[in-house]
N, C-alpha and C positions, 0 to 999 in steps of 0.2 A: 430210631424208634424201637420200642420194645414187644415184645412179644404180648403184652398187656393193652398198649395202643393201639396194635394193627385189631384188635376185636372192636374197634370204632368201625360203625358199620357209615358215617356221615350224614346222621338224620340233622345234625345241626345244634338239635333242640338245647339241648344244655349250655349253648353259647346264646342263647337271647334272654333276655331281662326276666328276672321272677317277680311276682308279687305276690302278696297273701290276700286271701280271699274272706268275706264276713265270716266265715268260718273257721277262719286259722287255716287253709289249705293253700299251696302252694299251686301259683297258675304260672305259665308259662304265656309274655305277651308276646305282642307280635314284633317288637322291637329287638334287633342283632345285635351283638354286639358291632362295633364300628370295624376290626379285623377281620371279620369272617365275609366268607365271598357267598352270597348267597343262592350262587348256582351252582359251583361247585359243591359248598358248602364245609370247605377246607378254612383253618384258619391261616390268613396271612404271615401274620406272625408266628406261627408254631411254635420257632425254635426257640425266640423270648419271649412266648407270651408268657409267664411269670414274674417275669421286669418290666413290661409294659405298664401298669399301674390299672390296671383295665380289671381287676376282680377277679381274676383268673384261676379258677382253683386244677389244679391238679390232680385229677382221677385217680386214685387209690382202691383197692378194694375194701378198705378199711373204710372208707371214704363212702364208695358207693353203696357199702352196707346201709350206711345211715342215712341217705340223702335224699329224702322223699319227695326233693323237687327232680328229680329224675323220670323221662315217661318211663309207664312197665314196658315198652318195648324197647329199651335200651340194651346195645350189644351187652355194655358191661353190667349191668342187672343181670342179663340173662349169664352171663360166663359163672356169676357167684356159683 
């Protein structure tokens, strides 16, 4: 894991389903994905989950600059 990663603090949220909203805003439901443990709130898969076929995007700070379905209290929001 990278020095990038470990600023995941494990709120979860960016592993469950997005939808957009009548306003074009990005919600966050109450659906996980089907890897993630949701007590822990670790993903199962970690180490494939990018070959899982599951959506999986890989956090970048590139990435996170732009990704408005992100809560503001995201470690990596906040690292920018």
């Amino acid at each position: 894991m990278t020095a990038w990663e470990e600023a995941c603090k494990r709120c979860g949220l960016c592993c469950f389903e997005k939808s957009v909203d009548l306003k074009g805003q990005p919600v966050t439901t109450r659906i996980p994905c089907r890897h993630l443990d949701i007590i822990s709130r670790e993903c199962r898969v970690y180490h494939k989950r990018l070959d899982v076929g599951e959506g999986c995007i890989k956090l970048t700070p590139e990435i996170v600059a732009k990704a408005d379905w992100l809560p503001d209290g995201c470690a990596y929001k906040k690292r920018l």
